[in-house]
C-alpha positions, 0 to 999 in steps of 0.5 A: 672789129673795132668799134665804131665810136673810135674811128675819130681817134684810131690812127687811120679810120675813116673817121668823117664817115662815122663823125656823127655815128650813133652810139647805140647797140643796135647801130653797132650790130647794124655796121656789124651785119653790113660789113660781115655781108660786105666782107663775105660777098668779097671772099666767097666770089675773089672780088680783090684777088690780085692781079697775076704780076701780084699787085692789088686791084683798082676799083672805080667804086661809082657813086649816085648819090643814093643810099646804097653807093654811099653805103658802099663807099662807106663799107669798103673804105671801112674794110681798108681801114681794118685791111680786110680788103686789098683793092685801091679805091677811086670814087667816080659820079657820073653827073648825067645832067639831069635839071638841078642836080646839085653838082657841089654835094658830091664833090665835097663830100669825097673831099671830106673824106680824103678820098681819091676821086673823079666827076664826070659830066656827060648830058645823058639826061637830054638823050634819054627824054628825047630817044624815049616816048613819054610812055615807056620807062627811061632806065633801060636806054639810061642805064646803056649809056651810064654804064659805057661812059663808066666802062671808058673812065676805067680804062682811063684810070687803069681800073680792074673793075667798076664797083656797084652798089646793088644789093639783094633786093635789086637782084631779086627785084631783076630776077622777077622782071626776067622771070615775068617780062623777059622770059628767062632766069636771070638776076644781078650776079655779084661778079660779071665780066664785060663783053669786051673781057677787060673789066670786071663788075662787081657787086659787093652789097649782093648779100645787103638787105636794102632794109638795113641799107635804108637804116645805115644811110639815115643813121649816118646822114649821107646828104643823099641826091634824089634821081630826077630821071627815072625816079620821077616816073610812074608805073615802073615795072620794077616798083611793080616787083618791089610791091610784090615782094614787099607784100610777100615778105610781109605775109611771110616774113623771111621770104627774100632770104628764101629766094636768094638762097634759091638764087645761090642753089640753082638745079640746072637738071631740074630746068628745061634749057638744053643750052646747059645741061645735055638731056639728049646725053641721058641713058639710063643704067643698063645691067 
């Protein structure tokens, strides 16, 4: 991997990236770490596979302007530079409207970058607070209607897949709610097809810590954009499930890295769900 404090010079790196990069060990082996998880969450579930007439992927890579999608961002235009991922890559935010949203941030960051990109503006925010009472949380009817307006902007850009920046606490922290409020076993998984079957969902931060993803974005000073939507309400159940696995994992440290392996080892015979595994079918052997 080359290093970091050369992208300015080396013909074709990501350079505005990693224009103020740190010079320090512990930033290399962190950009090391990120782009290894990155890496590996594309080759082990066929995130860039090409198309069956062998043309490469196109990926709507949808950004916030939070920490984890300029972390993704980063990460995958560092994979292209060093070719270890073959998916064309368009930048896409969804300016939903939200009161004093800086507009000009993102825009000029991705032309700083030199990156392909599309803005969109869709005033979901005036939906979202006048469909849901005060007293419930904005995220579910919000996230609905975010991710269909990117479903369309991917058809219209011919794209294969939209590109999230879910990391493993988000899949944890879904897994959790599922587990005490929805009564099921179910996470964030790192590839999904849509219910019309013609866009993929990928997530390629699914084995990122959102620890070492806080560190990246801050040594890296990406001009982040607070969420004055959900990220302005109290008491959500999802801050709820953070807290507890920030209070566990401080108990006993490593105890994220247990649960997502569990995630990664599921025993379908050691459930209870008749959908998926046939316990009527079960005989034992007879002589």
């Amino acid at each position: 991997m080359p290093d970091a404090e050369n992208f300015e010079t080396e013909r074709g790196g990501p350079s505005a990236v990693y224009a103020d990069v740190p010079s320090s060990v512990s930033f290399k082996k962190l950009r090391k770490r990120i782009l290894r998880q990155t890496q590996e969450a594309v080759g082990r579930f066929s995130m860039d596979a090409p198309k069956a007439n062998g043309q490469p992927q196109k990926w709507l890579v949808c950004l916030s302007g939070g920490k984890d999608s300029y972390t993704l961002l980063a990460a995958l235009l560092d994979l292209k530079w060093q070719g270890a991922l073959k998916a064309e890559i368009i930048a896409c935010n969804l300016d939903q409207g939200q009161p004093g949203f800086p507009k000009y941030v993102l825009p000029e960051y991705l032309e700083k970058l030199g990156v392909q990109h599309r803005i969109i503006t869709e005033d979901t925010y005036s939906i979202v607070t006048e469909k849901v009472p005060e007293n419930q949380t904005y995220c579910a009817l919000c996230s609905r209607l975010r991710r269909g307006i990117l479903y369309r902007v991917a058809r219209e850009e011919g794209c294969d897949a939209i590109v999230l920046g879910h990391h493993r606490d988000d899949s944890l922290e879904t897994f959790m709610l599922n587990l005490f409020h929805g009564g099921r076993l179910a996470a964030m998984p790192p590839k999904l097809l849509n219910d019309e079957g013609d866009v993929l969902v990928l997530r390629p931060l699914i084995f990122c810590a959102e620890a070492d993803i806080a560190k990246f974005a801050e040594a890296l000073k990406f001009p982040i954009i607070p969420c004055n939507l959900c990220g302005t309400q109290e008491g959500l159940q999802r801050a709820a499930m953070k807290q507890m696995l920030n209070e566990w994992e401080e108990r006993r440290p490593g105890r994220r890295d247990v649960m997502f392996r569990a995630i990664q080892n599921v025993r379908l015979s050691h459930l209870a769900d008749e959908k998926v595994w046939d316990f009527d079918g079960l005989e034992k052997d007879s002589e």
